[in-house]
C-alpha positions as CSV (number, residue, x, y, z in Angstrom):
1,X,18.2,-6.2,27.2
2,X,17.1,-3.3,25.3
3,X,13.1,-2.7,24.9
4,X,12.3,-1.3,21.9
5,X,9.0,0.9,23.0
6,X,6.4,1.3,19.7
7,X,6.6,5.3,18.3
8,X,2.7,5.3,18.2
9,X,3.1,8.7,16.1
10,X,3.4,6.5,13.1
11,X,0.1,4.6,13.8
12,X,-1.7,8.4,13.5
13,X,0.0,9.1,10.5
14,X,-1.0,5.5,9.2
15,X,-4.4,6.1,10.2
16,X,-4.6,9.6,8.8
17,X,-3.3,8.6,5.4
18,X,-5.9,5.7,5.8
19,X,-8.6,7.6,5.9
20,X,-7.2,9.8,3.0
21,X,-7.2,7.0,0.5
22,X,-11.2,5.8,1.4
23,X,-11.6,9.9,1.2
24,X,-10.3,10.3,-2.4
25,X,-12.0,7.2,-3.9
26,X,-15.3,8.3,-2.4
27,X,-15.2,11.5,-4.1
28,X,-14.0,9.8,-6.9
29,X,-17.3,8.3,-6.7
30,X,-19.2,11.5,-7.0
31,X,-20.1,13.9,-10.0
32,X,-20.2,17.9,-8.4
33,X,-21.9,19.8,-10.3
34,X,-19.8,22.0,-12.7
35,X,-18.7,25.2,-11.3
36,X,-16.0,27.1,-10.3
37,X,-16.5,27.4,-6.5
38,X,-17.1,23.1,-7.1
39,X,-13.7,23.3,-8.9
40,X,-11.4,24.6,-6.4
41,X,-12.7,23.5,-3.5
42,X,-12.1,19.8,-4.9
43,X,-8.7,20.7,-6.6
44,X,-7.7,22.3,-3.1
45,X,-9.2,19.0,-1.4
46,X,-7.5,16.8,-4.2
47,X,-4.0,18.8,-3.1
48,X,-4.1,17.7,0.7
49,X,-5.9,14.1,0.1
50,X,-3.4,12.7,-1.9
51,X,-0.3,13.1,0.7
52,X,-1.9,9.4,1.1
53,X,0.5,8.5,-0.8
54,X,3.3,9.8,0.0
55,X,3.1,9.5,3.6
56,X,2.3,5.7,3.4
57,X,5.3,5.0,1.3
58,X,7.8,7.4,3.5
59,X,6.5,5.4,6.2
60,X,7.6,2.0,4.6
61,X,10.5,4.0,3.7
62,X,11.0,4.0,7.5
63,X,10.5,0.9,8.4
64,X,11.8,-1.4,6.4
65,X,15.4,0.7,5.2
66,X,17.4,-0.7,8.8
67,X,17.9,-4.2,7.6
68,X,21.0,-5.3,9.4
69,X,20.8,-9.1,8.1
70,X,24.7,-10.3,6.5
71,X,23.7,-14.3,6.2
72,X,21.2,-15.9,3.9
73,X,19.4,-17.4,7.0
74,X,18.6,-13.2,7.3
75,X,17.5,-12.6,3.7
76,X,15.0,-15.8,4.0
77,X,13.4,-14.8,7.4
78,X,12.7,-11.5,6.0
79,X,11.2,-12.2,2.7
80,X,9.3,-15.1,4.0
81,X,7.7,-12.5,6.9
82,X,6.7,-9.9,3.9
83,X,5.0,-13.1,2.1
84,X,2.7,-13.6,5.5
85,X,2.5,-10.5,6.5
86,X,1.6,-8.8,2.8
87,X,1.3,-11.4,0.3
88,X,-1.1,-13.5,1.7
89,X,-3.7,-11.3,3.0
90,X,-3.5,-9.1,-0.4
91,X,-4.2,-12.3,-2.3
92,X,-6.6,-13.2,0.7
93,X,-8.2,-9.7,0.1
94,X,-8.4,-9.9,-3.9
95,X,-10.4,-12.9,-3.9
96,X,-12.8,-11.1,-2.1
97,X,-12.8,-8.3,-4.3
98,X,-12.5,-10.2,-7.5
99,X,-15.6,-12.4,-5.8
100,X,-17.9,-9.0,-5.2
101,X,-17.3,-7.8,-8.8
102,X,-17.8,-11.1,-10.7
103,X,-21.2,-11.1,-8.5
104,X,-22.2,-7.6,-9.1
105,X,-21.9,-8.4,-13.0
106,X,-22.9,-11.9,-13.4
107,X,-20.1,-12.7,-15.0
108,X,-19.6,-16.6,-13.7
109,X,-19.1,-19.2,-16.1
110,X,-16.9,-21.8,-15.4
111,X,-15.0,-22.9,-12.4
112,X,-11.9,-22.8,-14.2
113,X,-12.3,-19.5,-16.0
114,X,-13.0,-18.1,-12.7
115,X,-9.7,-19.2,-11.3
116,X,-7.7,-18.0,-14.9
117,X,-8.9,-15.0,-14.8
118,X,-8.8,-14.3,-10.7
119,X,-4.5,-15.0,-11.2
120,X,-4.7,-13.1,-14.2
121,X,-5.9,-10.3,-12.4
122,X,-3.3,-10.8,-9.5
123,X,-0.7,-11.0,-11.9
124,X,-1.2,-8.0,-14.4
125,X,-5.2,-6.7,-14.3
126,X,-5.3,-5.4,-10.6
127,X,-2.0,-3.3,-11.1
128,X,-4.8,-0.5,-13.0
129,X,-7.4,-0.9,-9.4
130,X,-6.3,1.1,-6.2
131,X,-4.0,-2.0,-5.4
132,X,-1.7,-0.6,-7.7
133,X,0.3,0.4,-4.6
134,X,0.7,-2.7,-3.6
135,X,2.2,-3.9,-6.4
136,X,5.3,-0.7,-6.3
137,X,5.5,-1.7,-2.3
138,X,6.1,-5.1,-2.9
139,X,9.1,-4.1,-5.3
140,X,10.1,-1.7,-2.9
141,X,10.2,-4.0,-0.4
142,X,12.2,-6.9,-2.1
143,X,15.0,-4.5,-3.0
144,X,15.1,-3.0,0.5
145,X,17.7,-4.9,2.3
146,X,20.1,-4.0,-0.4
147,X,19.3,-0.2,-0.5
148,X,19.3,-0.3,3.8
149,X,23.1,-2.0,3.1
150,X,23.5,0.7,0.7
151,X,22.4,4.1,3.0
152,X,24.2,2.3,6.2
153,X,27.5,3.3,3.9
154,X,26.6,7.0,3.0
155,X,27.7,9.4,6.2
156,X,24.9,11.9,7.2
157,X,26.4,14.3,5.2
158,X,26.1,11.7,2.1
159,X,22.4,11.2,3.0
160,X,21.5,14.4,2.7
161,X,23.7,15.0,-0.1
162,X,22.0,12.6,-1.6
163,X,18.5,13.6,-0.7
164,X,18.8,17.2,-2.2
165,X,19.9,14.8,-5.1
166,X,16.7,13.0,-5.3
167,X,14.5,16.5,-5.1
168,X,16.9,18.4,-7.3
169,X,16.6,16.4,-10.7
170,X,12.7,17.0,-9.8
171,X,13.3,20.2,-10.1
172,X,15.2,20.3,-12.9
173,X,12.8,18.4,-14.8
174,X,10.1,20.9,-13.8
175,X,11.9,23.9,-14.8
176,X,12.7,22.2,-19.0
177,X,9.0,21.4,-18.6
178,X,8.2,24.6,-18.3
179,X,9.8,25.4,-21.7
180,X,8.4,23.1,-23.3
181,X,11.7,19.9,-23.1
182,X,11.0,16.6,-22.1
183,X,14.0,15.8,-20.2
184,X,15.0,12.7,-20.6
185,X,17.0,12.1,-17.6
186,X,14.3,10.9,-15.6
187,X,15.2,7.5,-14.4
188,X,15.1,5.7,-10.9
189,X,16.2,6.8,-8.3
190,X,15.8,10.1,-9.5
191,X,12.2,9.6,-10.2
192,X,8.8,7.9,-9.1
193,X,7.1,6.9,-5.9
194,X,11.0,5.8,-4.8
195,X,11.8,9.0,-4.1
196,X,9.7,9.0,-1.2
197,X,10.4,5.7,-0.1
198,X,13.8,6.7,0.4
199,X,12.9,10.0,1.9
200,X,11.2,7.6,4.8
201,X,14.8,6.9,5.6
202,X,16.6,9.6,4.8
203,X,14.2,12.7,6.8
204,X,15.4,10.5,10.0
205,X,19.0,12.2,9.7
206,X,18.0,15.4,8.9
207,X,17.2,17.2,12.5
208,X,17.0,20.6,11.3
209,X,13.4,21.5,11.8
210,X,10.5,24.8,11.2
211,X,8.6,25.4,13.5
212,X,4.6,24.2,13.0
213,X,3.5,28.0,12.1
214,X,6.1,28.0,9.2
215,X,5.3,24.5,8.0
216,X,1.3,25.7,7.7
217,X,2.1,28.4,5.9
218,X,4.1,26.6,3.5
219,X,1.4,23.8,3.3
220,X,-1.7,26.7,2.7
221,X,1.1,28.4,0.2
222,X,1.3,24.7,-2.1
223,X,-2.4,24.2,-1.8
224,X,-3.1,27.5,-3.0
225,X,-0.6,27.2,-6.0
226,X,-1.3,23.6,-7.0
227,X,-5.1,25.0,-6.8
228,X,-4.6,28.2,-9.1
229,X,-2.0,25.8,-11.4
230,X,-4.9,23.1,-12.4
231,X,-7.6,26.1,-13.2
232,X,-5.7,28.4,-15.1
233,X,-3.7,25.6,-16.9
234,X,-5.6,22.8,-16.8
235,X,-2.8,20.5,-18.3
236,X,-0.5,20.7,-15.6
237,X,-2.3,18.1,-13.6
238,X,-0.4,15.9,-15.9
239,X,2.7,17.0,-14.6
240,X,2.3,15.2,-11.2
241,X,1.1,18.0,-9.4
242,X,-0.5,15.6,-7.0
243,X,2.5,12.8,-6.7
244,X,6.0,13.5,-7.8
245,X,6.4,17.7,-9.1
246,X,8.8,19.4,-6.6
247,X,6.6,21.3,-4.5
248,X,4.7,17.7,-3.8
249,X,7.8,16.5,-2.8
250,X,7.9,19.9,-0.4
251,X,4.3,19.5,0.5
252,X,4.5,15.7,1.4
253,X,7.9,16.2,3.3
254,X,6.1,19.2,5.5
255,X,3.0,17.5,6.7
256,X,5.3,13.9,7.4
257,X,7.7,15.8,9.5
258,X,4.9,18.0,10.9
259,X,2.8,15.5,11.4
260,X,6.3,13.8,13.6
261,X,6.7,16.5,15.4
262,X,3.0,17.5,16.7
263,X,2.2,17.7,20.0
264,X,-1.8,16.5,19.4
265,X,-0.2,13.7,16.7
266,X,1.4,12.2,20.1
267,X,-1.7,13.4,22.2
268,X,-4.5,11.4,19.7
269,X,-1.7,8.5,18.8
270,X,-2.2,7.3,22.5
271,X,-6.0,6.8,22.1
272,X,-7.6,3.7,22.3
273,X,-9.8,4.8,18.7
274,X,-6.1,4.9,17.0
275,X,-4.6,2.3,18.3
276,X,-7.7,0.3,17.3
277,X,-7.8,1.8,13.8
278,X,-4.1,1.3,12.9
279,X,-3.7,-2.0,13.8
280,X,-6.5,-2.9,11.0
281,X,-5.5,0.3,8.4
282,X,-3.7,-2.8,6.3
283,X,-6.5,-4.7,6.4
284,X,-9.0,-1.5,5.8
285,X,-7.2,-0.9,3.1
286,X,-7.4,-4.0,1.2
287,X,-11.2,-4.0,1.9
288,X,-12.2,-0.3,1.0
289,X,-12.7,-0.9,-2.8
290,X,-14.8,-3.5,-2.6
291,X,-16.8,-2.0,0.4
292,X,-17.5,0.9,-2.1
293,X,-18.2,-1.6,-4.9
294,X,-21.8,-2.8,-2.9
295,X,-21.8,0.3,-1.5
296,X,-21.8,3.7,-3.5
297,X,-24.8,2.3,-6.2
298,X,-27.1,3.2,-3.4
299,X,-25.7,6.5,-2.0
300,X,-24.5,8.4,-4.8
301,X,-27.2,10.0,-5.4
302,X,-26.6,13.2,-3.3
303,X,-23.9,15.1,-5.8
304,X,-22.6,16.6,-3.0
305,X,-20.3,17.5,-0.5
306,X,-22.6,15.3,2.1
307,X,-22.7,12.8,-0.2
308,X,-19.0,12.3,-0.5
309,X,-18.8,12.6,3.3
310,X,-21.7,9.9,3.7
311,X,-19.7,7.4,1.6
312,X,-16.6,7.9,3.4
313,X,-18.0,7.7,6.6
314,X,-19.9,4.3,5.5
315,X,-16.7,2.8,3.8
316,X,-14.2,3.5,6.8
317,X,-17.0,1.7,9.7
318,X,-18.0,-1.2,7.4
319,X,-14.7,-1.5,6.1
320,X,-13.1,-1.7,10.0
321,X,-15.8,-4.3,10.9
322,X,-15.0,-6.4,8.0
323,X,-11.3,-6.4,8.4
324,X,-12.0,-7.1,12.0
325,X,-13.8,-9.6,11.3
326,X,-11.5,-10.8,8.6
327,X,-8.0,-10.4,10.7
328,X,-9.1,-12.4,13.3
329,X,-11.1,-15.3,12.2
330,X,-8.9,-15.7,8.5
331,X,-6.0,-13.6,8.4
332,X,-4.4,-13.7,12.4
333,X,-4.6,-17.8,12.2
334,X,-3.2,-18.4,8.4
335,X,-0.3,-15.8,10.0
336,X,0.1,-17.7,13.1
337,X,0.5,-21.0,11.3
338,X,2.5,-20.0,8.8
339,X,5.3,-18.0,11.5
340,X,5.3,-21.0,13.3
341,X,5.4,-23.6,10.4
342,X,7.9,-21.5,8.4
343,X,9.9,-19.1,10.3
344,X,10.2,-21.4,14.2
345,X,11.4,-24.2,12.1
346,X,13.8,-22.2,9.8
């Protein structure tokens, strides 16, 4: 019997990108003061922060593109563990949230309101709130078996084919923008946050590697670009300079596969502090905004680079201690139940 030993490199990289998304909400949550020195250090910031999102879904990518399942005993069991292990502690986790703000604006009425407008919100309102990734994660995720079945029948050779594919039309579409066309192939899977989904499964073929000097450089080369880009033309930030424009793609694919390949990534994965952190960055997740909801009204007042820091530093420990709490006392036992009610009597 073959033990499958955990690659604890992904729990850095999950807790990095964790701490990336409380990062970029809490300076979301405060006004610099206008100036140019202000301006690039947060477009600079903005640059590296957002690989949060990038990473997470190459990471799902990853992890859920090898389903092997050929009966429809298969497909249930796997749908029905993405309903306990996502569904109900998002919907678990938006109550809470949709609790904090109807309590922070007094906005109670009826028993019956509160429960029309709380599925309301899971249904359409909460796709415009940082769950929004949630919602393209969950679609990912439903059409995953079929797009695993699909990449088990491309060769490597296909898969990368493919892959330079996916990044080309990107490209493509940059270079019309640039002269002012609106090209109009732009459709999926040639566009969006799948791209990087499938990138999670299609980076494992791909063994031809830089070395870590090379990568930096081309990391500090894209931060100083994107940088310049959003000063000197201020609408290019529309363009998906911080998502889907080609050198994102570039950027996001360097830092995963640096990130993979780091000797202190493996060092710091083995730590008790990361172990502890990713096995709640779900859970920290689905907490964070609502942390910051109670939260930022009383520290925002230092328009600073301290105050951005102070809030992120006061989101990420409450937010661990509530999901702590939450996981084990609420979460873990619905889970537990469920597995065993569900999926042991399947």
């Amino acid at each position: 019997m073959v033990i499958k030993t955990r690659d604890r490199r992904y729990d850095f990289i999950r807790v990095v990108a964790m701490g990336l998304v409380i990062l970029i909400h809490a300076m979301d949550s405060v006004q610099l003061a206008p100036s140019l020195t202000n301006q690039i250090w947060k477009e600079a910031a903005t640059t590296l922060i957002m690989l949060c999102n990038p990473l997470f879904f190459m990471m799902s990518g990853h992890f859920n593109l090898h389903f092997k399942g050929n009966k429809k005993e298969d497909y249930g069991r796997y749908y029905w563990k993405k309903i306990i292990s996502i569904i109900i502690p998002l919907i678990i986790y938006q109550l809470i949230y949709y609790i904090v703000t109807v309590s922070l604006t007094s906005d109670f009425r009826t028993v019956k309101l509160f429960i029309h407008i709380f599925i309301l919100n899971i249904l359409q309102n909460y796709v415009t709130t940082y769950f929004w990734f949630m919602y393209i994660l969950i679609a990912f995720l439903i059409a995953a078996p079929f797009l695993s079945k699909m990449l088990d029948q491309l060769s490597s050779t296909e898969q990368k084919i493919f892959m330079y594919a996916l990044i080309g039309i990107q490209v493509a579409g940059w270079l019309f923008k640039i002269v002012g066309i609106n090209w109009g192939l732009n459709s999926y899977p040639f566009s969006g946050w799948l791209i990087y989904f499938l990138l999670g499964r299609l980076l494992e073929s791909n063994r031809k590697s830089l070395t870590q000097f090379e990568r930096l450089l081309v990391i500090i080369l894209i931060v100083v670009i994107n940088t310049l880009l959003v000063i000197i033309f201020p609408q290019s930030k529309g363009w998906g300079l911080f998502d889907l424009s080609p050198l994102y793609i570039l950027l996001s694919v360097m830092m995963y596969k640096g990130l993979l390949n780091s000797t202190m990534c493996q060092n710091l994965a083995e730590t008790k502090v990361i172990t502890v952190l990713a096995r709640y960055s779900f859970s920290i997740y689905l907490i964070h905004g609502a942390i910051l909801l109670l939260i930022v009204p009383y520290l925002q007042k230092n328009h600073s680079i301290m105050g951005i820091l102070l809030i992120f530093a006061s989101t990420y420990v409450i937010s661990l201690i509530v999901a702590i709490s939450m996981d084990n006392l609420v979460i873990n036992p619905i889970q537990k139940h469920l597995y065993k009610k569900v999926l042991l009597n399947a």
